[in-house]
C-alpha positions as CSV (number, residue, x, y, z in Angstrom):
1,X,102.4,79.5,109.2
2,X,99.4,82.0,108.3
3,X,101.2,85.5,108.1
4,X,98.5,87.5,106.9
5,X,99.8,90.8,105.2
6,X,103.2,91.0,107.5
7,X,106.1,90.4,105.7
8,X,108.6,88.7,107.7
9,X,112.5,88.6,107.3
10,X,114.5,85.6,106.7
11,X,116.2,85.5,109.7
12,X,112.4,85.7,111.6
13,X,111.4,82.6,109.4
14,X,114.3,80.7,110.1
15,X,113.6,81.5,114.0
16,X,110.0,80.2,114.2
17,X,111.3,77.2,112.3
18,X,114.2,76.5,114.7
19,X,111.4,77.1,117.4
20,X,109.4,74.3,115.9
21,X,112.0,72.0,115.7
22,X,113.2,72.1,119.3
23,X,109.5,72.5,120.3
24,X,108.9,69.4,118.2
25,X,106.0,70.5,116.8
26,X,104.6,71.6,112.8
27,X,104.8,75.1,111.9
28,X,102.1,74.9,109.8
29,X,100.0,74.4,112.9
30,X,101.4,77.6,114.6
31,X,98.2,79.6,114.3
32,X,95.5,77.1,115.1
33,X,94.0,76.8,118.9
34,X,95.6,73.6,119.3
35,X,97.0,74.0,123.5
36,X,99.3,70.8,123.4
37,X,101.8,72.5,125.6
38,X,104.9,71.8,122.7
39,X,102.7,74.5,120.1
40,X,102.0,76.9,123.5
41,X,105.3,77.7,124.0
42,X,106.5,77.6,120.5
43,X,103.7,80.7,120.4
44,X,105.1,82.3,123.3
45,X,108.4,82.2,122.5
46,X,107.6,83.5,119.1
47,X,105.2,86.1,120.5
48,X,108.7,87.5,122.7
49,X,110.9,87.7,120.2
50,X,108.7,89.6,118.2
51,X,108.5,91.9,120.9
52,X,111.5,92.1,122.7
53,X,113.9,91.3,119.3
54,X,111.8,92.5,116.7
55,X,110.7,95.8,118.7
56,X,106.9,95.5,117.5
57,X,103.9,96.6,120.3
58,X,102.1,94.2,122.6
59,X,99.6,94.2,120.3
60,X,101.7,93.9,116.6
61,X,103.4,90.9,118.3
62,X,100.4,89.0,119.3
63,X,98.5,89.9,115.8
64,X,100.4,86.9,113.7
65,X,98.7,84.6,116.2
66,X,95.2,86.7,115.9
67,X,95.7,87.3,119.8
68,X,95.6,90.4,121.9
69,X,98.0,92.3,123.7
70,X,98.2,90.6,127.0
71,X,99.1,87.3,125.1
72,X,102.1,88.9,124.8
73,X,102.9,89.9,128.0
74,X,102.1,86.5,129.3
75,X,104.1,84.6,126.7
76,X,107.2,87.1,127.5
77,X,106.7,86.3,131.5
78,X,106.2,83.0,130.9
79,X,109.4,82.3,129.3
80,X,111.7,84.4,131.7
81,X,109.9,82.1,134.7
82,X,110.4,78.7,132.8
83,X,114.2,79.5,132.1
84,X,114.9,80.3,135.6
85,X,113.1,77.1,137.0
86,X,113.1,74.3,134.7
87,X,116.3,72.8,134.0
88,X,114.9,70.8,130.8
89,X,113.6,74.1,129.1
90,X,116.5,76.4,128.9
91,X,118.6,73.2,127.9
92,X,116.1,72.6,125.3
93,X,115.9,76.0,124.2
94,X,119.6,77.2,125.0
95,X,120.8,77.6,121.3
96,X,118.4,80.2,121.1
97,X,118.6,81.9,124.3
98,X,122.2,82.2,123.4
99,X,121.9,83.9,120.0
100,X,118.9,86.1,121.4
101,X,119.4,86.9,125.7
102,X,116.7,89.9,125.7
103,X,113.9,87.3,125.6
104,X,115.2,85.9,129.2
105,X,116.4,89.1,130.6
């Protein structure tokens, strides 16, 4: 994943790459414009934790994907309304709504 001059923790590499993996889709592909709906909400989820765990602005969070602010306020009300409605995401994604409950509260 492109991280331009941020440096990242290990514990934030080894969530985007859990993200990818239940996403099923490449890291490496992260920060491209592909919209295949697996790489979307990899982003989003990505884009909240960086927020809402990470404690960065709107506009910090959504720089690793060279987006803007409201990116990230989509991505973090996306998520919260796909875990209360679709069965088949927060089972996917349980492991780390579990280890990480502020990005679904």
């Amino acid at each position: 994943m492109k991280q331009g001059t941020l440096k990242h923790s290990q514990e934030y590499k080894d969530f985007v790459s859990k993200v990818c993996e239940l996403s099923e889709c490449e890291e490496e592909y992260l920060n491209t414009r592909i919209r295949k709906a697996e790489f979307v909400r990899a982003r989003y989820i990505i884009l909240a934790y960086r927020r809402l765990v990470c404690g960065h602005s709107l506009a910090k969070s959504a720089s690793v994907f060279n987006m803007d602010h409201v990116s990230t306020i989509h991505a973090i009300s996306t998520i919260k309304k796909d875990y209360e409605t679709s069965k088949e995401y927060r089972e996917r994604f349980s492991e780390i709504f579990e280890k990480f409950p502020k990005l679904i509260q």
